[in-house]
Structure formats: C-alpha cells, structure tokens
N, CA, C and O atoms as a GROMACS GRO file, in nm:
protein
  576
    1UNK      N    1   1.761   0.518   2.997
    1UNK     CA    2   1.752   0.520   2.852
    1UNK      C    3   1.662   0.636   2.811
    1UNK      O    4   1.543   0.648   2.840
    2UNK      N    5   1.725   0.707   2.750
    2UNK     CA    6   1.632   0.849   2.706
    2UNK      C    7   1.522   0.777   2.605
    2UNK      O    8   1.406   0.806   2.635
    3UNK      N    9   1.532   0.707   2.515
    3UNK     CA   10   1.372   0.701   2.451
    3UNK      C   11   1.290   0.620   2.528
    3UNK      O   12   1.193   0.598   2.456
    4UNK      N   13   1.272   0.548   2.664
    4UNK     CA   14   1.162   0.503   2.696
    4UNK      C   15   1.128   0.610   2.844
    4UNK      O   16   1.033   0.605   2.921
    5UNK      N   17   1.267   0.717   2.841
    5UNK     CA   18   1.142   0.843   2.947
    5UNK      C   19   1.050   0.919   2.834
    5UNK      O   20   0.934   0.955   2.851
    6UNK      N   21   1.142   0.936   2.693
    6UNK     CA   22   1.026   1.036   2.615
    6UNK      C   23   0.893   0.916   2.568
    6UNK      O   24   0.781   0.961   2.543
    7UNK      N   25   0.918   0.766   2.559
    7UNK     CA   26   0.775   0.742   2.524
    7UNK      C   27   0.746   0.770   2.650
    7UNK      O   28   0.694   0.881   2.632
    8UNK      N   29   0.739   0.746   2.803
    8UNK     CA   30   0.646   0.753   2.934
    8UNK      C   31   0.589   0.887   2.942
    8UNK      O   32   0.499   0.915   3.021
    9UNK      N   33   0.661   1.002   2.831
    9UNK     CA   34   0.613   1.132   2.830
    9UNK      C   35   0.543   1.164   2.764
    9UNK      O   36   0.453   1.232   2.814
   10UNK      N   37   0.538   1.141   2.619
   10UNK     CA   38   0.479   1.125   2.502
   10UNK      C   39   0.393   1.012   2.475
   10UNK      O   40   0.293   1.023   2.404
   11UNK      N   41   0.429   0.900   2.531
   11UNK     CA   42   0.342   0.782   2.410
   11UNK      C   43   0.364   0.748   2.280
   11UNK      O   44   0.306   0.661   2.214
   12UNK      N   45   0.460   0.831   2.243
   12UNK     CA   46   0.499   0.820   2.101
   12UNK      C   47   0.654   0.760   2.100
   12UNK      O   48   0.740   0.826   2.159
   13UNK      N   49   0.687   0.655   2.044
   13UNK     CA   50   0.810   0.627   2.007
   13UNK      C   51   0.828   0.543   1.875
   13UNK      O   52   0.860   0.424   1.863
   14UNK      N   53   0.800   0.637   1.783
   14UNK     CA   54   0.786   0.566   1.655
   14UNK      C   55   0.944   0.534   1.601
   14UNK      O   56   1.033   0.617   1.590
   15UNK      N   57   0.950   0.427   1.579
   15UNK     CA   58   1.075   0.365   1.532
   15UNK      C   59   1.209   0.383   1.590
   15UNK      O   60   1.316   0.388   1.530
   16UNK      N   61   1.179   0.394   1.759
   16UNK     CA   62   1.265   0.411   1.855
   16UNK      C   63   1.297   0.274   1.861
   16UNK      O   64   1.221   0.192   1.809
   17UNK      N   65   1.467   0.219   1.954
   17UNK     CA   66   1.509   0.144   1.999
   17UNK      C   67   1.472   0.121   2.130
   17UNK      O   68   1.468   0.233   2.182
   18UNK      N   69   1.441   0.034   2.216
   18UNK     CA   70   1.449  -0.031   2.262
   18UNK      C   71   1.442  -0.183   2.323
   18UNK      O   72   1.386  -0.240   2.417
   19UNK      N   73   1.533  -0.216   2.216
   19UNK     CA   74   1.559  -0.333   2.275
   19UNK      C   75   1.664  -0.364   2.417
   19UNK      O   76   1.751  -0.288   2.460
   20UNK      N   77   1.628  -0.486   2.466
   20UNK     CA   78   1.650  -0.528   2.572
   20UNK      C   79   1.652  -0.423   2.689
   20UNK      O   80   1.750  -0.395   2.757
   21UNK      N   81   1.481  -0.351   2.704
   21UNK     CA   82   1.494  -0.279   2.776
   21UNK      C   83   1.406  -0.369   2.855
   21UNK      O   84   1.327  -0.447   2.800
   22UNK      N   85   1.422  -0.356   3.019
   22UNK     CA   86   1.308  -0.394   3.104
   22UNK      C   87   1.223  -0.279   3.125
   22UNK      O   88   1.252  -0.166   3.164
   23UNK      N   89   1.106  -0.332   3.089
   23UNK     CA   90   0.978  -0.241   3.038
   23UNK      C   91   0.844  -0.334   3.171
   23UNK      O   92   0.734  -0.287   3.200
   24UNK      N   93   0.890  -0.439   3.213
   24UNK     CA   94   0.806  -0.479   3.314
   24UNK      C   95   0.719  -0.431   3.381
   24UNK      O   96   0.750  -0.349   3.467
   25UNK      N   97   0.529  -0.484   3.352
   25UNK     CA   98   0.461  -0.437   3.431
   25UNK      C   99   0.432  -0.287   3.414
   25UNK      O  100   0.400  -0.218   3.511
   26UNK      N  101   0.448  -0.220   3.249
   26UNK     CA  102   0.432  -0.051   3.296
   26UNK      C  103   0.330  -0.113   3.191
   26UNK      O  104   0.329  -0.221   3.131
   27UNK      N  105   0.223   0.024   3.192
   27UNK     CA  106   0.127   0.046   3.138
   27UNK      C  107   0.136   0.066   3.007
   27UNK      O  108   0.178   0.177   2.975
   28UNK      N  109   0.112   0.000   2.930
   28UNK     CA  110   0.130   0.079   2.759
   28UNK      C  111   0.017   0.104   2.701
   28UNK      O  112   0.000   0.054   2.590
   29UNK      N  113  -0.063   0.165   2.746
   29UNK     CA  114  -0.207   0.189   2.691
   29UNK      C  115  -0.209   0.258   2.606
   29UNK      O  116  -0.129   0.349   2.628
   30UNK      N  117  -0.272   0.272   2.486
   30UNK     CA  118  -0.303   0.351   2.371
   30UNK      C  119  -0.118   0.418   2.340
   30UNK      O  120  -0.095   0.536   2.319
   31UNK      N  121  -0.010   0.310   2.346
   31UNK     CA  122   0.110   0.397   2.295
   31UNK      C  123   0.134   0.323   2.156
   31UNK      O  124   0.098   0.208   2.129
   32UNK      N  125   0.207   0.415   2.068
   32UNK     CA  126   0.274   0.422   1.955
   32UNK      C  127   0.412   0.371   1.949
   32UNK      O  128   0.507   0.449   1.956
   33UNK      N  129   0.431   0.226   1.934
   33UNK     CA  130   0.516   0.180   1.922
   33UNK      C  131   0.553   0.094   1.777
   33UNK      O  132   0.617  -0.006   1.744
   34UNK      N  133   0.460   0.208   1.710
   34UNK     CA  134   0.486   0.188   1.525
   34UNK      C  135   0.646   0.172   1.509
   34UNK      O  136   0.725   0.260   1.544
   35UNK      N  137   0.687   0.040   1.448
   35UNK     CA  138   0.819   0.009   1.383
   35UNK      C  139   0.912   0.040   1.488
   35UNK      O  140   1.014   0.086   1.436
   36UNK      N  141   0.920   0.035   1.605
   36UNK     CA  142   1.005   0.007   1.757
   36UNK      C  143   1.092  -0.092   1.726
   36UNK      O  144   1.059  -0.194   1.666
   37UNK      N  145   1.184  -0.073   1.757
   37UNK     CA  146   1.312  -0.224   1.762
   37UNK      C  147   1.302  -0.299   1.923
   37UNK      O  148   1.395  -0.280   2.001
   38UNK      N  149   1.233  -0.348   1.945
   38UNK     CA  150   1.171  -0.395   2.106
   38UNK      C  151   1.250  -0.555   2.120
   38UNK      O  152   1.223  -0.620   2.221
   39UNK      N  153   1.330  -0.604   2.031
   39UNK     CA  154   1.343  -0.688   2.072
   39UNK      C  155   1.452  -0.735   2.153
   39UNK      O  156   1.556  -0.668   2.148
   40UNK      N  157   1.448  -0.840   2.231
   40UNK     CA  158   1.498  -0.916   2.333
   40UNK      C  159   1.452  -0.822   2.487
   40UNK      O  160   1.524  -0.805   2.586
   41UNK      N  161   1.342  -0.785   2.471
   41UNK     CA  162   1.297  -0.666   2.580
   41UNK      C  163   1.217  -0.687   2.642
   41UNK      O  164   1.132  -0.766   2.602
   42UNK      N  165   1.204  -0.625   2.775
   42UNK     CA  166   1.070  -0.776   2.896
   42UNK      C  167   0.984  -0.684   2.891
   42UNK      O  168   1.009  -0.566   2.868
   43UNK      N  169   0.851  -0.744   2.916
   43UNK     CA  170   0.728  -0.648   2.848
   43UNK      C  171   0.646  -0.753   2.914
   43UNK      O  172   0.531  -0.774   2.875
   44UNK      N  173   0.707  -0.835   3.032
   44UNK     CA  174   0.628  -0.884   3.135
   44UNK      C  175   0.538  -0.836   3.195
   44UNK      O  176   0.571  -0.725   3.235
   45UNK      N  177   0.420  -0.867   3.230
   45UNK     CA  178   0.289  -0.840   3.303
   45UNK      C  179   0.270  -0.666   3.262
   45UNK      O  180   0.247  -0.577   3.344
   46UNK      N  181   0.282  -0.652   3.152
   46UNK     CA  182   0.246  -0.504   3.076
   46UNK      C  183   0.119  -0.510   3.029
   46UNK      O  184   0.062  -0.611   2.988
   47UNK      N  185   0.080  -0.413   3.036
   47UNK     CA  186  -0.034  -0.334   2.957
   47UNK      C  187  -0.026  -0.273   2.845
   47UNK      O  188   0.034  -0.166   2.840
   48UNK      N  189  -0.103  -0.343   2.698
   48UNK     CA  190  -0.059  -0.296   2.594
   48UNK      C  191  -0.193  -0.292   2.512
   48UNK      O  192  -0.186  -0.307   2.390
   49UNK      N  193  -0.340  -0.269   2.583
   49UNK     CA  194  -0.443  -0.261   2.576
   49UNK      C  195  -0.445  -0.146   2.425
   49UNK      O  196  -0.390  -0.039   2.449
   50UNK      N  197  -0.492  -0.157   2.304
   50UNK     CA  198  -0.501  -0.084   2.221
   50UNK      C  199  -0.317   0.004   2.154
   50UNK      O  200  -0.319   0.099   2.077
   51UNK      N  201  -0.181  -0.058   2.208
   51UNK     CA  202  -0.132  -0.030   2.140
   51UNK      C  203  -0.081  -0.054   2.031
   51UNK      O  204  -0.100  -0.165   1.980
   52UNK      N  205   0.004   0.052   1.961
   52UNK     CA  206   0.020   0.050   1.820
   52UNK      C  207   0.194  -0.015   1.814
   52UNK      O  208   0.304   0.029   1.848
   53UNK      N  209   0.150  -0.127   1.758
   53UNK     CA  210   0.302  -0.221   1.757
   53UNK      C  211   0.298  -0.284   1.609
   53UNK      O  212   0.361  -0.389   1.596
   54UNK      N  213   0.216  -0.224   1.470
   54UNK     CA  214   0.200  -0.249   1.379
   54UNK      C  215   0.372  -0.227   1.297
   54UNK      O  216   0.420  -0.121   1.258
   55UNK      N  217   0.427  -0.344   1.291
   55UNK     CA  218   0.543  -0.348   1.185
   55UNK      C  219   0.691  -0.353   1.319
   55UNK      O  220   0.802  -0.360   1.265
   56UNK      N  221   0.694  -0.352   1.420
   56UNK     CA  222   0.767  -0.342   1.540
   56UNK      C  223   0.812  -0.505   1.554
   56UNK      O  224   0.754  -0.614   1.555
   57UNK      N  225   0.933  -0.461   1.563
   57UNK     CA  226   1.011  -0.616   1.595
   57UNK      C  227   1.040  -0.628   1.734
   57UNK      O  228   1.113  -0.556   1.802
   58UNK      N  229   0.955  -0.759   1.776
   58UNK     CA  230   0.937  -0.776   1.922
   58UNK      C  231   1.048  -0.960   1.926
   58UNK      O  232   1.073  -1.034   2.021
   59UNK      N  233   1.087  -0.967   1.771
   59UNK     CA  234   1.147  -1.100   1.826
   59UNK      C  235   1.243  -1.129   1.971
   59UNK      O  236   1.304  -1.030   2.012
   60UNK      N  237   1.257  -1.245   2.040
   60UNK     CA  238   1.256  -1.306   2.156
   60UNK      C  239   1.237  -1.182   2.261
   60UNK      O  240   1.328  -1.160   2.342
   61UNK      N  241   1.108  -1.094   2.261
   61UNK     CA  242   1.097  -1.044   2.368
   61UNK      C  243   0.985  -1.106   2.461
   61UNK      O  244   0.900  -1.177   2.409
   62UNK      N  245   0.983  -1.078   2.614
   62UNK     CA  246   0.897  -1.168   2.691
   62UNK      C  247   0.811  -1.075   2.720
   62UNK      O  248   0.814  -0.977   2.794
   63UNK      N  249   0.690  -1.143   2.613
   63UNK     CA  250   0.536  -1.077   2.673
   63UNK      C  251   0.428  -1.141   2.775
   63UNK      O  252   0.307  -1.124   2.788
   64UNK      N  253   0.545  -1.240   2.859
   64UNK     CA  254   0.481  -1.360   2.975
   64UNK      C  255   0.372  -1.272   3.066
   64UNK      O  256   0.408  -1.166   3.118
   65UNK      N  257   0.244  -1.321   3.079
   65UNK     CA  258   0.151  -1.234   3.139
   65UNK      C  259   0.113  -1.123   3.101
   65UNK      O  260   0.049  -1.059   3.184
   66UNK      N  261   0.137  -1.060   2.969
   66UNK     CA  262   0.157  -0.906   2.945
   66UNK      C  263  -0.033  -0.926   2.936
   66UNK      O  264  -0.093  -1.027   2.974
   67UNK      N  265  -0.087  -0.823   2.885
   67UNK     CA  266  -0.235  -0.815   2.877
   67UNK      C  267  -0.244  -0.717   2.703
   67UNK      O  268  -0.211  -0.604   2.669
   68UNK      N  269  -0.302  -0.823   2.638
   68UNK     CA  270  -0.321  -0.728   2.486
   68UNK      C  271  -0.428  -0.672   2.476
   68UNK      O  272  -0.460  -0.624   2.367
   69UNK      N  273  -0.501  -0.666   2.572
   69UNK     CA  274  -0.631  -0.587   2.566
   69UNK      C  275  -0.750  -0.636   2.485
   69UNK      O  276  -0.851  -0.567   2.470
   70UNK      N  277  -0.737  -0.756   2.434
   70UNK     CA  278  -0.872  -0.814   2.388
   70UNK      C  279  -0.990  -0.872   2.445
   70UNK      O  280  -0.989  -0.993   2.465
   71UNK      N  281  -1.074  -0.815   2.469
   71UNK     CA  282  -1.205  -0.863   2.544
   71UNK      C  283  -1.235  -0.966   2.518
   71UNK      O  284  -1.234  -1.055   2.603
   72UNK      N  285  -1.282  -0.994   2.347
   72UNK     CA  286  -1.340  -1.109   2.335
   72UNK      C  287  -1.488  -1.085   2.385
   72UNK      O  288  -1.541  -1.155   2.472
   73UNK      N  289  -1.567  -0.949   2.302
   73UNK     CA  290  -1.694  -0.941   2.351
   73UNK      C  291  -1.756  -0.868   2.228
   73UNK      O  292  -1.734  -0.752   2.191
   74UNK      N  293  -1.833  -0.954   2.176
   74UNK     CA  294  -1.920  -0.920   2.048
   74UNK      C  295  -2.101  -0.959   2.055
   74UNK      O  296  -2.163  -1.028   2.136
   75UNK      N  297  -2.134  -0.904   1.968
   75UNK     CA  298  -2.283  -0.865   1.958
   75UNK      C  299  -2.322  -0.862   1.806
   75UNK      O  300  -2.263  -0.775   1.743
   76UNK      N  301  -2.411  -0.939   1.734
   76UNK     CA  302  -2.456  -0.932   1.610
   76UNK      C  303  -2.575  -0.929   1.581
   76UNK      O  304  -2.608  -1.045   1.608
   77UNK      N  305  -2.699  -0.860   1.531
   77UNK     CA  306  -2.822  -0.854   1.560
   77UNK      C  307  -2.848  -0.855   1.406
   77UNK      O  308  -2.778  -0.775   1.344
   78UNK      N  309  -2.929  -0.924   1.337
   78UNK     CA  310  -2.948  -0.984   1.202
   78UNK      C  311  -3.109  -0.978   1.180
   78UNK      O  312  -3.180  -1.067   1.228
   79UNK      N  313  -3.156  -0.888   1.117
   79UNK     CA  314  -3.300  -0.904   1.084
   79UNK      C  315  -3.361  -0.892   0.956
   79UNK      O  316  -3.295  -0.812   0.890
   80UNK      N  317  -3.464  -0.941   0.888
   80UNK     CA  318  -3.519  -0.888   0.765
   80UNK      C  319  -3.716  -0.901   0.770
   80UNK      O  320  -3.771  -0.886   0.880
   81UNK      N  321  -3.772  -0.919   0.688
   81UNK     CA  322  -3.899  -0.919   0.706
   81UNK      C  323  -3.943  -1.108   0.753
   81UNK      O  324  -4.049  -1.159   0.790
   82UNK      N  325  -3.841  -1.151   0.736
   82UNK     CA  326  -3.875  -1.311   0.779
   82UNK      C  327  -3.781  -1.395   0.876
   82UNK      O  328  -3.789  -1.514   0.908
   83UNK      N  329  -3.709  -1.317   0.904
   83UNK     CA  330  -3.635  -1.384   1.041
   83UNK      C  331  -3.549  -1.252   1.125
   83UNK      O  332  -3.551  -1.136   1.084
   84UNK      N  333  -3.482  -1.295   1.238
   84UNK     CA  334  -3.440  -1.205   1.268
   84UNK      C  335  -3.333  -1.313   1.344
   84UNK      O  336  -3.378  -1.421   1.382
   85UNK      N  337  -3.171  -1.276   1.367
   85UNK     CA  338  -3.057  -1.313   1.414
   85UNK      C  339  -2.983  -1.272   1.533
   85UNK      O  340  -2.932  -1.162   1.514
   86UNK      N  341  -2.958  -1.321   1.651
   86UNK     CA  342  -2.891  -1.206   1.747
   86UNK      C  343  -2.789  -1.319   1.840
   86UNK      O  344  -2.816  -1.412   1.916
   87UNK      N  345  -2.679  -1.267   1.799
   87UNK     CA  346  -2.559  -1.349   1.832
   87UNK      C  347  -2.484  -1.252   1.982
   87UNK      O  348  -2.437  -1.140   1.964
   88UNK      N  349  -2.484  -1.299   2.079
   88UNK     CA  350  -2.359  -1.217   2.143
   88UNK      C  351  -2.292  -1.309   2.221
   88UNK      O  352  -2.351  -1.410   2.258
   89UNK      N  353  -2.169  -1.289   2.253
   89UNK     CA  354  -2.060  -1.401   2.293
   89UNK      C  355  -1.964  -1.317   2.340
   89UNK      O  356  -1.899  -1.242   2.268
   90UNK      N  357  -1.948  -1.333   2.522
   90UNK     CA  358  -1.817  -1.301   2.553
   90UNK      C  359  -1.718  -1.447   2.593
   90UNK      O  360  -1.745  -1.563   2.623
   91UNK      N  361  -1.584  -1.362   2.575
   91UNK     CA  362  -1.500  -1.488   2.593
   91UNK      C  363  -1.374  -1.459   2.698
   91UNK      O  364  -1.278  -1.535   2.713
   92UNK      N  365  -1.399  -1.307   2.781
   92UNK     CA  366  -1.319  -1.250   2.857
   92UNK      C  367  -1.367  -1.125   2.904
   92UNK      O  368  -1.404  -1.058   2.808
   93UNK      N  369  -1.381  -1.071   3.004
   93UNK     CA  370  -1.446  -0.971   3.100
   93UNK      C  371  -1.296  -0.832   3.084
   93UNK      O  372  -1.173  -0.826   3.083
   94UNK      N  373  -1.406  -0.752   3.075
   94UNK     CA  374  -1.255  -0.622   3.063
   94UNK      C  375  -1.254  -0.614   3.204
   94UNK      O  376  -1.327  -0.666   3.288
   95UNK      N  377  -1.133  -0.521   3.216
   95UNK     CA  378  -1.057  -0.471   3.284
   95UNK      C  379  -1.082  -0.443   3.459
   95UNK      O  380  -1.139  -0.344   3.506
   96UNK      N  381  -1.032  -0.542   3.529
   96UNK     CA  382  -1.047  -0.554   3.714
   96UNK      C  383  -1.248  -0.636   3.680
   96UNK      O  384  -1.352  -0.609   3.740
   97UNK      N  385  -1.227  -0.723   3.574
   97UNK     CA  386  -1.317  -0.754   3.628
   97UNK      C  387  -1.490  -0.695   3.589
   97UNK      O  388  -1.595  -0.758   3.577
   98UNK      N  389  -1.468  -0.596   3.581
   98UNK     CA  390  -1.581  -0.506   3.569
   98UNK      C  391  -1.635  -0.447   3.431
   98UNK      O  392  -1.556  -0.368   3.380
   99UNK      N  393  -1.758  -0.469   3.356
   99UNK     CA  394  -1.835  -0.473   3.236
   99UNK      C  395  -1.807  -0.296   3.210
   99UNK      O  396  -1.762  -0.250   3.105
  100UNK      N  397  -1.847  -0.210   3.333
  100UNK     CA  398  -1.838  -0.099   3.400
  100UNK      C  399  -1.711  -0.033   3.294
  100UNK      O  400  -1.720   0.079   3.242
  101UNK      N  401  -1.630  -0.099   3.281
  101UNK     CA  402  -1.484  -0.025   3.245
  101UNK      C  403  -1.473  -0.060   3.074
  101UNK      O  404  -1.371  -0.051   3.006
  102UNK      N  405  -1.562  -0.088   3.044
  102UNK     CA  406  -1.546  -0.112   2.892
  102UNK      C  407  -1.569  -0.036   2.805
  102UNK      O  408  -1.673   0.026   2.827
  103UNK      N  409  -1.497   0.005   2.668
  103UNK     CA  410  -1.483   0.142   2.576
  103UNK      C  411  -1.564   0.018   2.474
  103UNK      O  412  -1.522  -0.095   2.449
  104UNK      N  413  -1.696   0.086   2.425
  104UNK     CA  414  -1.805   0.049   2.416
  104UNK      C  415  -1.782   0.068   2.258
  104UNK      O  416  -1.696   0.154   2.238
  105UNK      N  417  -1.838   0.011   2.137
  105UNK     CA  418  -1.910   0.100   2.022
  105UNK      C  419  -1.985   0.028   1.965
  105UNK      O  420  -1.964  -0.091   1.990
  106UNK      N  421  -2.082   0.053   1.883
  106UNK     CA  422  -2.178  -0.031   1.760
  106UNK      C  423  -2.228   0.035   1.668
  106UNK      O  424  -2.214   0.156   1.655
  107UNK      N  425  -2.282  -0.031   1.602
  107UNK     CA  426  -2.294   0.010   1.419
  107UNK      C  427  -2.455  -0.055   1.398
  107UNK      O  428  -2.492  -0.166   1.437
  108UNK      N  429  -2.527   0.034   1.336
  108UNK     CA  430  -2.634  -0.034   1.364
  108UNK      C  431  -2.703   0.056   1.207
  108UNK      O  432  -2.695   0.177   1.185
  109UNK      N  433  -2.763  -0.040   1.126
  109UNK     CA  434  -2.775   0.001   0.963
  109UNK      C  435  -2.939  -0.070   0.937
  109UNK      O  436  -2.950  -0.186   0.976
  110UNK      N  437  -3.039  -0.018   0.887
  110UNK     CA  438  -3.139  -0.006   0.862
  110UNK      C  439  -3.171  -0.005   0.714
  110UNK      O  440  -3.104   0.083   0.659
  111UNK      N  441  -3.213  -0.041   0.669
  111UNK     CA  442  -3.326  -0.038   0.510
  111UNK      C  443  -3.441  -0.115   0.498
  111UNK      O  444  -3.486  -0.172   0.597
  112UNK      N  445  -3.501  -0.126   0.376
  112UNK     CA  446  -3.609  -0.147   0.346
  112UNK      C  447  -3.611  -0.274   0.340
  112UNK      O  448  -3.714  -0.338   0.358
  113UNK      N  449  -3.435  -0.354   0.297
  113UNK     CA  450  -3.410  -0.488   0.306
  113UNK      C  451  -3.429  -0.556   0.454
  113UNK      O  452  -3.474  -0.670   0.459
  114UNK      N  453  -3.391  -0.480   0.584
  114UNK     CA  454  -3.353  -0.537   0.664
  114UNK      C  455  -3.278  -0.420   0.783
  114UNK      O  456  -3.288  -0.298   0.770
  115UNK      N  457  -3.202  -0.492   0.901
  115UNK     CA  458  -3.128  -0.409   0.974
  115UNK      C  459  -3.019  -0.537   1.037
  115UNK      O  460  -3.036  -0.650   1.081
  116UNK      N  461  -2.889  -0.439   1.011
  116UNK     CA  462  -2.783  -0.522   1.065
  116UNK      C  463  -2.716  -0.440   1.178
  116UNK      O  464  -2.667  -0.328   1.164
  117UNK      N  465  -2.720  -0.513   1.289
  117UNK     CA  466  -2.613  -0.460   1.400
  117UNK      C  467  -2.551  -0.476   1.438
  117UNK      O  468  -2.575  -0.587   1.485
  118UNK      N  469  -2.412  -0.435   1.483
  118UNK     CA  470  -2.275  -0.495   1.545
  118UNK      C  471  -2.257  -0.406   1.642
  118UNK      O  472  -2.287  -0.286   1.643
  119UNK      N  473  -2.190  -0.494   1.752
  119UNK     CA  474  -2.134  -0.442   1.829
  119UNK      C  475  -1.998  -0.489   1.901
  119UNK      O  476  -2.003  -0.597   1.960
  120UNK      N  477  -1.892  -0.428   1.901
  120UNK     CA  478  -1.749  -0.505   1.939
  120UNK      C  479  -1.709  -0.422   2.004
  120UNK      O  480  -1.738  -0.305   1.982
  121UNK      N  481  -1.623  -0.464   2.111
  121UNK     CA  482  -1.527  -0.420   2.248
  121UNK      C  483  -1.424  -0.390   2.166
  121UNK      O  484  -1.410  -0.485   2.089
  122UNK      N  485  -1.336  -0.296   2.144
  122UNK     CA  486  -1.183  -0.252   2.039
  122UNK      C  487  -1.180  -0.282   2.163
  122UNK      O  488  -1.259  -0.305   2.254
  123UNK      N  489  -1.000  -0.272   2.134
  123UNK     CA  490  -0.891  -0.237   2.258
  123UNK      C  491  -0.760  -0.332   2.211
  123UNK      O  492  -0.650  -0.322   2.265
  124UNK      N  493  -0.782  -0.402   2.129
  124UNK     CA  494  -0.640  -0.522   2.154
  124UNK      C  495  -0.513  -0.424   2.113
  124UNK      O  496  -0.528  -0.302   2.116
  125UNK      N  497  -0.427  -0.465   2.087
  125UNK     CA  498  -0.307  -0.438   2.076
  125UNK      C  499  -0.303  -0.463   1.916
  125UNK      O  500  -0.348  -0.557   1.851
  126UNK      N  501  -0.227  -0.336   1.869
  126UNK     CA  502  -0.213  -0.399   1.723
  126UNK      C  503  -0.094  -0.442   1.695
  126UNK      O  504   0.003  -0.371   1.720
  127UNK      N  505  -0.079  -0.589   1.628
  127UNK     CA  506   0.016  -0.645   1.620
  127UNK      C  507   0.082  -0.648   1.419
  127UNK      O  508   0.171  -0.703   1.354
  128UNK      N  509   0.015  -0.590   1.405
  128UNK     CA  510   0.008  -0.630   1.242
  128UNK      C  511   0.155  -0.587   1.192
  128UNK      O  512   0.216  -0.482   1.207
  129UNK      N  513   0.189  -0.714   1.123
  129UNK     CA  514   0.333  -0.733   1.055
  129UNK      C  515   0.421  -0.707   1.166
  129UNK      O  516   0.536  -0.670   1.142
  130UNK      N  517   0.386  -0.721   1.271
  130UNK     CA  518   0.545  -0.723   1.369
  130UNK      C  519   0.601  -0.864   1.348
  130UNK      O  520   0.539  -0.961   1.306
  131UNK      N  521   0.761  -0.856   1.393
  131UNK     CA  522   0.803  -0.974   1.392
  131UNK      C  523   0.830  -1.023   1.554
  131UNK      O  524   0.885  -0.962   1.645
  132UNK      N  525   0.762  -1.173   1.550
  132UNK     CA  526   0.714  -1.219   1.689
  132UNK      C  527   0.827  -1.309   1.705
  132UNK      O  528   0.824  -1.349   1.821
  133UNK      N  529   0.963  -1.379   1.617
  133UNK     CA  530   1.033  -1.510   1.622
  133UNK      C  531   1.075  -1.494   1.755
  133UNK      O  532   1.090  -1.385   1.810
  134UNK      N  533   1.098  -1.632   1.821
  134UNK     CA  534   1.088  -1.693   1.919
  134UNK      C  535   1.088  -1.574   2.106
  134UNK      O  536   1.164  -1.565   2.203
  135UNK      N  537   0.925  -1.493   2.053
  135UNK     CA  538   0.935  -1.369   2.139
  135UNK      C  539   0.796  -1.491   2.253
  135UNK      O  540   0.720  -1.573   2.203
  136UNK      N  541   0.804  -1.468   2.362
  136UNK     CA  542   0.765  -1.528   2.469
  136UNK      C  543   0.601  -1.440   2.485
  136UNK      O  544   0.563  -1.329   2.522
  137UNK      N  545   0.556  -1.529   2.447
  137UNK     CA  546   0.368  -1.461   2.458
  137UNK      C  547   0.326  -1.481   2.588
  137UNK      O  548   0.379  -1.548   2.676
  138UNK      N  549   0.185  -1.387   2.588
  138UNK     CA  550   0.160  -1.403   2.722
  138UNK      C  551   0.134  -1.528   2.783
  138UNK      O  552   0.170  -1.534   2.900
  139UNK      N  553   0.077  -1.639   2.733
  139UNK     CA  554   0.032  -1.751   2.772
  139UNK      C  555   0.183  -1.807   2.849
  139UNK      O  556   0.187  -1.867   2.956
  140UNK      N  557   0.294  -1.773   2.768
  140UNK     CA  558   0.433  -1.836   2.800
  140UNK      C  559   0.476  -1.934   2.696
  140UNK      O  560   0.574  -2.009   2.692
  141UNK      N  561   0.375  -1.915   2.613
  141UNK     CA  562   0.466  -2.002   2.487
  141UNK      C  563   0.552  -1.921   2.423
  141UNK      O  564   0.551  -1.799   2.409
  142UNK      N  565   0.634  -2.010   2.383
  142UNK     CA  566   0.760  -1.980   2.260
  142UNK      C  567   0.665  -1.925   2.115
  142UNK      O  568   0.608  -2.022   2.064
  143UNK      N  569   0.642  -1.807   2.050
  143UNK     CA  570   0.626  -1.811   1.909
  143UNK      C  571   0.716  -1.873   1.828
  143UNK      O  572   0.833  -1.871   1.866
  144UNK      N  573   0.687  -1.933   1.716
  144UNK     CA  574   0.759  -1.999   1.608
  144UNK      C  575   0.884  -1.916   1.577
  144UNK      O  576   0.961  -1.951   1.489
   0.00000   0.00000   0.00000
C-alpha cells in the first residue's frame, strides 16, 4: 500500500486511507495521523506514544495491546506565605521500564502571592474527536 510506505517515510499521513491495513506492532511515535480513515485496521501491540490521531476514524479497528503513551506521572507543588502543597503520583512507569527514558517538562510560576508548580510526563496519543465505534482498545474491550 503506497500511503503507509510514505507515512513509514514521512510520518505524515494526513487524511490518508488506510483502512484495514495490518499496521501490527510498528512504531507510531510522534506520527500524524490527523483525519486518517484507519478503520477496520490492526494497530495491535503498536506504538502510538504522542501520536496525532485528532479527528481520525479508527472505528472497529484493533488497538489490543497497542501502547498510547500515557505515563500517568504528575507533580504539583502549591505554596503561599501560610501553607505549602506538593502532590506527585505515578500510575505507570515509561518506557522498558525505566524513569531514565522519560521526555520530561514543568512549569514553575512565582509572585508575591505565592508559587505554583507543575510537572507532567506528555506523550499520550492524541485522540481528540476521533471516531472509536466498536474499535477494540488496548485493554481488549469493545468501545461503545
């Protein structure tokens, strides 16, 4: 299928077809799969760590085992002249395991009121406005 050698070349396949392609197990890291027609397409034990699948119709495709790249690792540090707040909570270890391999950032804001800090692991997959109907998630459930 010529558009999934030019995304493996590019990364870019904006509002390309492929549906019912077997896509199994390849890496989709940081790709552009803005408004893609992906559905009925296996996307089994894939890597889709930070891609762009915003508005992409993935209905009944199988994302069984795929990996969306969400850590699930945050940091909140809350202070003023009378208390001070510091939240951090992981809920999943990046990548083989290792803290080592994590794309890091924080935000950290100061005044006379106070200082607020955040810190969050990016990476998930963006899913926003795709259509998911009865597409196979990683867990192995059926979406609605």
């Amino acid at each position: 299928m010529h558009q999934v050698k030019q995304l493996l070349e590019t990364k870019q396949c904006h509002e390309c077809n492929l549906s019912n392609a077997n896509l199994k197990g390849i890496e989709w890291q940081g790709f552009n799969l803005q408004r893609a027609n992906i559905e009925n397409a296996n996307f089994s034990k894939a890597k889709l760590a930070n891609a762009n699948l915003k508005n992409a119709k993935l209905n009944r495709a199988n994302l069984t085992g795929s990996d969306l790249g969400c850590s699930g690792i945050s940091f909140n540090l809350y202070s003023n002249q009378k208390e001070a707040n510091m939240d951090f909570k992981v809920s999943a270890v990046p990548e083989n395991n290792n803290p080592k391999n994590a794309v890091v950032g924080f935000n950290m804001k100061a005044t006379d009121r106070g200082t607020i800090m955040r810190f969050n692991l990016p990476g998930c997959a963006d899913l926003e406005n795709a259509r998911l109907q009865e597409t196979k998630m990683p867990d192995g459930n059926i979406h609605p």
